[in-house]
C-alpha positions, 0 to 999 in steps of 0.5 A, spaced: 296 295 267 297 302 264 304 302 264 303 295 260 299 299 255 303 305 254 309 300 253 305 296 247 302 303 245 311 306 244 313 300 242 308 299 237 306 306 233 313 306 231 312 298 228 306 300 224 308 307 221 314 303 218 310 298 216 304 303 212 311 306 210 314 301 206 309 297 204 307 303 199 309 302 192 316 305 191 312 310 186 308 313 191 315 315 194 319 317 189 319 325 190 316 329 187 323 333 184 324 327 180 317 327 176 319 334 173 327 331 172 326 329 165 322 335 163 328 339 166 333 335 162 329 335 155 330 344 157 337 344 158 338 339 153 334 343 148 337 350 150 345 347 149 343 345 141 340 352 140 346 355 143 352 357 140 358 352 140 362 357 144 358 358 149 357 351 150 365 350 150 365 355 155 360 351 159 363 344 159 370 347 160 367 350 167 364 344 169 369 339 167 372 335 173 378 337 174 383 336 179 386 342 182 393 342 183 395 341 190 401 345 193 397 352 194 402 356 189 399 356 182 402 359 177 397 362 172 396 360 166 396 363 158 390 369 159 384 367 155 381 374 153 373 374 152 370 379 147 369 386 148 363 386 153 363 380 155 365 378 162 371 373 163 370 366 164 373 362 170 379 360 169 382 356 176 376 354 179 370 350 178 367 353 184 363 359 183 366 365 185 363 366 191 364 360 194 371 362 193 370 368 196 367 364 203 373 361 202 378 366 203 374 369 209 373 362 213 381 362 212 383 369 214 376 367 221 381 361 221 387 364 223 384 370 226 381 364 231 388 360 232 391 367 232 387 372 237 387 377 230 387 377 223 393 377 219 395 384 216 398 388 211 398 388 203 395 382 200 403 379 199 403 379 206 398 377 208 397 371 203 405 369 207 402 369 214 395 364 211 401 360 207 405 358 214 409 364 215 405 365 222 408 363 229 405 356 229 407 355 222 400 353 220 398 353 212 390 356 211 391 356 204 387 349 202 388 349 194 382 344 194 378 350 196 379 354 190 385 358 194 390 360 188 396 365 189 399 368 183 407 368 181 407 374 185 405 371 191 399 374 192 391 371 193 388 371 187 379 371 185 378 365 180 379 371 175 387 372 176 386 378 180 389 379 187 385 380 192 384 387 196 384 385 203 381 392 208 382 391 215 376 394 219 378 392 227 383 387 230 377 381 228 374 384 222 377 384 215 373 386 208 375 382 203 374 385 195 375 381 189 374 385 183 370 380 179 369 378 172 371 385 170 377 384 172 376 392 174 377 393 182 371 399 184 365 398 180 359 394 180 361 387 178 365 386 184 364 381 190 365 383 197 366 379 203 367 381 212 
């Protein structure tokens, strides 16, 4: 008898709570995020209007879909110069600068784990052992993933500026971009291990 019970007991709670669940109106499920969407689109919509129409070109040329391209080796297009002052906007991305960071870092842990140890010597020569240049012949470098290299060969930040690789041990690597200022050493820059 009681294992008749608690059969009937495990088998039908789950019934009713899905029966209680779904019975509700959709409105009473709705999360409570999408209430507040239509009020944060009339913000970002009210800020765009009183915004200037540079900063709004900026801002639709960063989040464009684009499809970048598909071999690793990218060649830089003309510079475009912001105002004295004003940080360079992202010329090869639409990932954020840290996530291409991350994904320099996941690709050098990559090859350090296939490879019992990090790729060595400067950026060229490193951004050649990531590019198939290794002993298995194995590309790191996904272009999907933000990873560009310049006409120099070398791994570049989503500011056109190679980065600066610091090997700390056989298994840790430092990894320095030099940030919307394009200047290696001051505050704005972004590092990874």
């Amino acid at each position: 008898m009681k294992n008749r019970l608690l059969l009937v007991v495990v088998l039908g709670l789950p019934i009713l709570l899905f029966y209680f669940f779904w019975r509700q109106p959709a409105a009473t499920r709705t999360p409570v995020a999408n209430a507040q969407k239509p009020a944060q689109d009339m913000a970002v919509a009210k800020a765009l209007a009183s915004a200037n129409p540079q900063a709004n070109t900026i801002i639709v040329s960063n989040f464009a879909a684009v499809r970048p391209p598909q071999n690793p080796t990218f060649t830089a297009p003309a510079k475009n110069f912001a105002a004295a002052g004003a940080p360079a906007p992202l010329v090869f991305t639409n990932f954020s600068a840290s996530t291409v960071l991350e994904n320099v870092r996941h690709a050098i842990h990559d090859f350090g784990s296939r490879f019992g140890g990090n790729p060595v010597g400067t950026n060229l020569e490193i951004t050649r052992a990531l590019g198939g240049d290794n002993p298995g012949q194995v590309n790191f470098l996904n272009a999907d993933a933000g990873l560009r290299v310049n006409a120099n060969g070398e791994l570049i930040d989503p500011w056109g500026t190679p980065y600066f690789f610091h090997q700390l041990s056989g298994s840790e690597m430092e990894i320095h971009s030099a940030g919307p200022d394009k200047i290696m050493w001051t505050q704005d820059d972004l590092i990874t291990r």
